[in-house]
VOGU-3710 file (C-alpha; in Angstrom, 3 decimals, decimal comma):
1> xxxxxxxxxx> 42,547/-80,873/-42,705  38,916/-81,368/-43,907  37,445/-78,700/-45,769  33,640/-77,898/-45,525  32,681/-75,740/-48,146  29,805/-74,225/-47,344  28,480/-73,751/-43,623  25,741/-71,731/-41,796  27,186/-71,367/-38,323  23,570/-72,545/-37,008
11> xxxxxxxxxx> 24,442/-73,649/-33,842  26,464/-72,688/-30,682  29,492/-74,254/-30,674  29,771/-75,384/-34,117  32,550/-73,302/-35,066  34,527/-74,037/-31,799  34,027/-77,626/-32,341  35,776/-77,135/-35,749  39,153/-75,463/-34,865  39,023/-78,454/-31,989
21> xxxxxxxxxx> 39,173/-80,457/-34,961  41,023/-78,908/-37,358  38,052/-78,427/-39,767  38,611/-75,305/-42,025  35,148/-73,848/-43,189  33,621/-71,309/-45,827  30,707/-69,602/-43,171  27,685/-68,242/-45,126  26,641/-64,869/-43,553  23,188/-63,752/-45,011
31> xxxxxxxxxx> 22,444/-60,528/-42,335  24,256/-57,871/-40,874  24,043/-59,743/-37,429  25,156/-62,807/-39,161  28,462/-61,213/-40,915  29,286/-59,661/-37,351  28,596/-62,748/-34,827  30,978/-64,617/-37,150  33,646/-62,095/-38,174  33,783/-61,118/-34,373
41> xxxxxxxxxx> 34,180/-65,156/-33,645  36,891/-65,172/-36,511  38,873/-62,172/-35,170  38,844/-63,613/-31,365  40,061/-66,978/-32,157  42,949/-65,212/-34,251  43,584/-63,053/-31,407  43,446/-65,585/-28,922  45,273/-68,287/-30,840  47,855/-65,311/-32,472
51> xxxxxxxxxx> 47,971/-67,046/-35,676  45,849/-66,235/-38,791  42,421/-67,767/-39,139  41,823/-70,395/-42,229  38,191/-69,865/-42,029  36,806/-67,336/-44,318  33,291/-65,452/-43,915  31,177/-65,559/-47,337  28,391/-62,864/-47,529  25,086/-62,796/-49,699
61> xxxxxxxxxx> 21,615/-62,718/-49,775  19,905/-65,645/-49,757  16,898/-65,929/-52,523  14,524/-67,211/-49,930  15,775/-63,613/-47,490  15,113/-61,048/-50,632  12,249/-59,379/-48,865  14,028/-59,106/-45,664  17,055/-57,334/-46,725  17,956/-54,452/-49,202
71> xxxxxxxxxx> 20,893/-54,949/-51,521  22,686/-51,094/-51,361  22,296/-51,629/-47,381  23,986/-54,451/-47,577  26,907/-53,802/-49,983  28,965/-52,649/-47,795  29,436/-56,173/-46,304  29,690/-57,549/-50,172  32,474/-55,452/-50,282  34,192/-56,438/-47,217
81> xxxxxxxxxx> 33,400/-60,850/-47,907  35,847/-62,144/-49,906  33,204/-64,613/-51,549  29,903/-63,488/-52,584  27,064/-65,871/-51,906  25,044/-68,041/-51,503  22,974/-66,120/-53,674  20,502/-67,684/-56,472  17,001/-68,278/-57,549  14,617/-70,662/-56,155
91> xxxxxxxxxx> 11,386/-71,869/-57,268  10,659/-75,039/-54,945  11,099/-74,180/-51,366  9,869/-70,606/-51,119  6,964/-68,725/-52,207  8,867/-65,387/-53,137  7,998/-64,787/-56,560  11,072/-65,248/-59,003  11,126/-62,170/-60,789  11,911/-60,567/-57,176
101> xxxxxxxxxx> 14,379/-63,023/-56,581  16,069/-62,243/-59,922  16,221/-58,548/-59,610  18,712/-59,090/-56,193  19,979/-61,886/-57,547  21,146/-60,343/-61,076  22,322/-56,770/-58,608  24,983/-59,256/-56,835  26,088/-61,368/-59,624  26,927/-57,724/-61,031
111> xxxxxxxxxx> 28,451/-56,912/-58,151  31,058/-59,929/-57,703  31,898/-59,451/-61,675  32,846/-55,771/-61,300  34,835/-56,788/-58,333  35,868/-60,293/-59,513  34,982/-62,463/-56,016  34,081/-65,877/-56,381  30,335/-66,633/-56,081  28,690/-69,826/-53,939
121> xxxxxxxxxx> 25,079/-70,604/-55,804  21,952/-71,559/-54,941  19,427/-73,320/-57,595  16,605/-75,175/-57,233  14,425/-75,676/-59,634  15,885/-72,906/-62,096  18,787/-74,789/-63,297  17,924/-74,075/-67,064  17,682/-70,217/-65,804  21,026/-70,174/-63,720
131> xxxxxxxxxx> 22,991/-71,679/-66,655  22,085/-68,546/-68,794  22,744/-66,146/-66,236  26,368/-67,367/-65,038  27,124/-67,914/-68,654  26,975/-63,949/-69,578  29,321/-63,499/-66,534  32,422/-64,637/-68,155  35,891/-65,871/-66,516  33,744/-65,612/-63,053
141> xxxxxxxxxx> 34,331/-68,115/-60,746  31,352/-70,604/-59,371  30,749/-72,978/-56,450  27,377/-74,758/-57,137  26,300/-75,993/-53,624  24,490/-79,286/-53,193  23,553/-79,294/-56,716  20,316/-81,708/-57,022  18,950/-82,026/-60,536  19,861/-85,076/-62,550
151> xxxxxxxxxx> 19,453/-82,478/-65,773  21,691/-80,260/-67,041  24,931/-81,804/-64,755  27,405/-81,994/-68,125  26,221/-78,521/-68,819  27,163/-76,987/-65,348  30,353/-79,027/-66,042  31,495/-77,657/-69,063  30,413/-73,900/-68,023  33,558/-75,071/-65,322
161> xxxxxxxxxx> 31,348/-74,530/-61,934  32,929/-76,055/-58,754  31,190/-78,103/-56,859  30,194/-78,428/-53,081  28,689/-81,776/-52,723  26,168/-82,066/-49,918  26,077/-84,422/-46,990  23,391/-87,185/-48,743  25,973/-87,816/-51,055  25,558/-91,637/-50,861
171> xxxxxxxxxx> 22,195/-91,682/-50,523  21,782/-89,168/-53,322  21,747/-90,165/-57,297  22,177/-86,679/-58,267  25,386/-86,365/-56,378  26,793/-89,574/-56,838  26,615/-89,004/-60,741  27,761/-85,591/-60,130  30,730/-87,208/-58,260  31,398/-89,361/-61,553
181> xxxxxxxxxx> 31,742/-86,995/-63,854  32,876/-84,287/-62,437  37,000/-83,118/-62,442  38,197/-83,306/-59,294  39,929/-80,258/-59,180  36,088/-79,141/-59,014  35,021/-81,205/-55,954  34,613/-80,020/-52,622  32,393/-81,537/-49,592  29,681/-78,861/-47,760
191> xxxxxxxxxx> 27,577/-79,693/-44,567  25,131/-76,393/-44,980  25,264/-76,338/-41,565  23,905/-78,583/-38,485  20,241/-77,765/-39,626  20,840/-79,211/-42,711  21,960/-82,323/-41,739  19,320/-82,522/-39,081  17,194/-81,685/-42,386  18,571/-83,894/-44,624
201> xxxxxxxxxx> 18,524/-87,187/-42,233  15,625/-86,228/-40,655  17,097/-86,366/-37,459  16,693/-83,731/-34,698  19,814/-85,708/-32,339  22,426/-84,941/-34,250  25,771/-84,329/-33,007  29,350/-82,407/-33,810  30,772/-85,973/-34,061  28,092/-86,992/-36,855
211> xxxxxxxxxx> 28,568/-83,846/-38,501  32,229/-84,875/-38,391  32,108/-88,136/-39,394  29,739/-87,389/-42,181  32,306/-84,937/-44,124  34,683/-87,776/-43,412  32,664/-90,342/-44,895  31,864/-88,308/-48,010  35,503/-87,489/-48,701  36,231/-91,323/-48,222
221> xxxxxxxxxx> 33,525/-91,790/-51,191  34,673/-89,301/-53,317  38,409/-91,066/-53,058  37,566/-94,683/-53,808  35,314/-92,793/-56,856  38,330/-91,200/-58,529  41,051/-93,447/-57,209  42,986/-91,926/-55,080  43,975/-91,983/-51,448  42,381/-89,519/-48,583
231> xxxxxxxxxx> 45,534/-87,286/-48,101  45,824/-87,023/-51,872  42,369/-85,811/-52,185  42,673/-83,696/-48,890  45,709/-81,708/-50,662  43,536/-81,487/-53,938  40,320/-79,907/-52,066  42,661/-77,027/-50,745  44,076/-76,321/-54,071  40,810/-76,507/-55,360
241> xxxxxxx> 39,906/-73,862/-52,537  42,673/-71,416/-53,277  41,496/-71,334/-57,007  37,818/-71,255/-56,180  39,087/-67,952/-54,463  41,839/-66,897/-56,875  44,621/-67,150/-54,341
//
């Protein structure tokens, strides 16, 4: 079963198009509307398929959606996610001044410590910043997604972050060396969602099957990297997940 990571559920019929394909998924809910279009989705298809779901719903706010929603209105859902995030800091690809984005950001990092959930992190352009901050959070547990400085990798590393590497992966040096030197117990692959790839390639055509065949290709990469052979890796990635998650 391929694993992707970290997923917005950005367009209709993505997450049908995954159980078709037995793709399990970590989908990032950063609303109220979000949490409920997907956790009704999650709820039919266990229903309808009476088995339980492998997908699981992860709930934050985003540091570019500070301004739009209020963190006690929205613990509630923190409460009911069973992984906290993406949350973070950014200081590249919004305009939302960082000390705002740190005040929310610092409230949920609080949050997931008192109640020991595993966190999915943004950074960009803060790296230096976010090291410090998850570092006084001890014995917390931390999926960097698409991590994309060449700095600071070893650091991130040793302060044992997981990893969701993003779909660029070959055409990216950052994850590529990230890839290298990272354990793979601390490897998964992420998609971010169809936008993202449509982002990322620049490409407003594509497809399920691309999205598809991209996690595919990445988790081929990552296996000839460290050696080992596609099912091997597969089994690893869902260890990794039920650890990431403290199952």
């Amino acid at each position: 079963m391929l694993l992707d990571a970290h997923c917005h559920n950005d367009q209709a019929g993505l997450l049908e198009f995954q159980k078709q394909n037995g793709i399990q998924a970590i989908i990032n809910c950063e609303n109220r509307a979000e949490w409920q279009k997907n956790q009704t989705w999650v709820k039919k298809h266990e229903q309808s398929n009476n088995t339980d779901d492998n997908d699981l719903l992860s709930f934050g706010i985003h540091p570019w959606k500070v301004n739009d929603v209020d963190f006690k209105e929205m613990q509630p859902l923190l409460k009911q996610a069973q992984i906290i995030g993406e949350i973070g800091l950014d200081t590249v690809w919004t305009s939302i001044p960082l000390e705002q984005q740190l005040q929310v950001f610092k409230q949920q990092l609080t949050f997931a410590f008192e109640t020991q959930k595993p966190v999915i992190i943004h950074t960009k352009g803060t790296e230096p910043l976010m090291l410090d901050l998850i570092k006084a959070y001890p014995n917390m547990h931390f999926m960097v997604h698409w991590y994309s400085d060449l700095n600071y990798i070893d650091e991130y590393i040793q302060a044992g972050c997981w990893f969701s590497i993003g779909v660029d992966l070959l055409e990216s040096e950052v994850s590529m060396s990230l890839v290298h030197k990272a354990p793979i117990e601390k490897l998964f692959i992420e998609s971010d969602g169809m936008e993202s790839i449509k982002w990322a390639f620049d490409d407003e055509q594509v497809q399920f099957k691309q999205y598809q065949a991209l996690l595919e290709r990445n988790l081929q990469a990552i296996a000839d990297i460290k050696q080992i052979s596609i099912n091997k890796l597969e089994k690893i990635m869902s260890a990794n997940l039920c650890d990431f998650i403290n199952v």
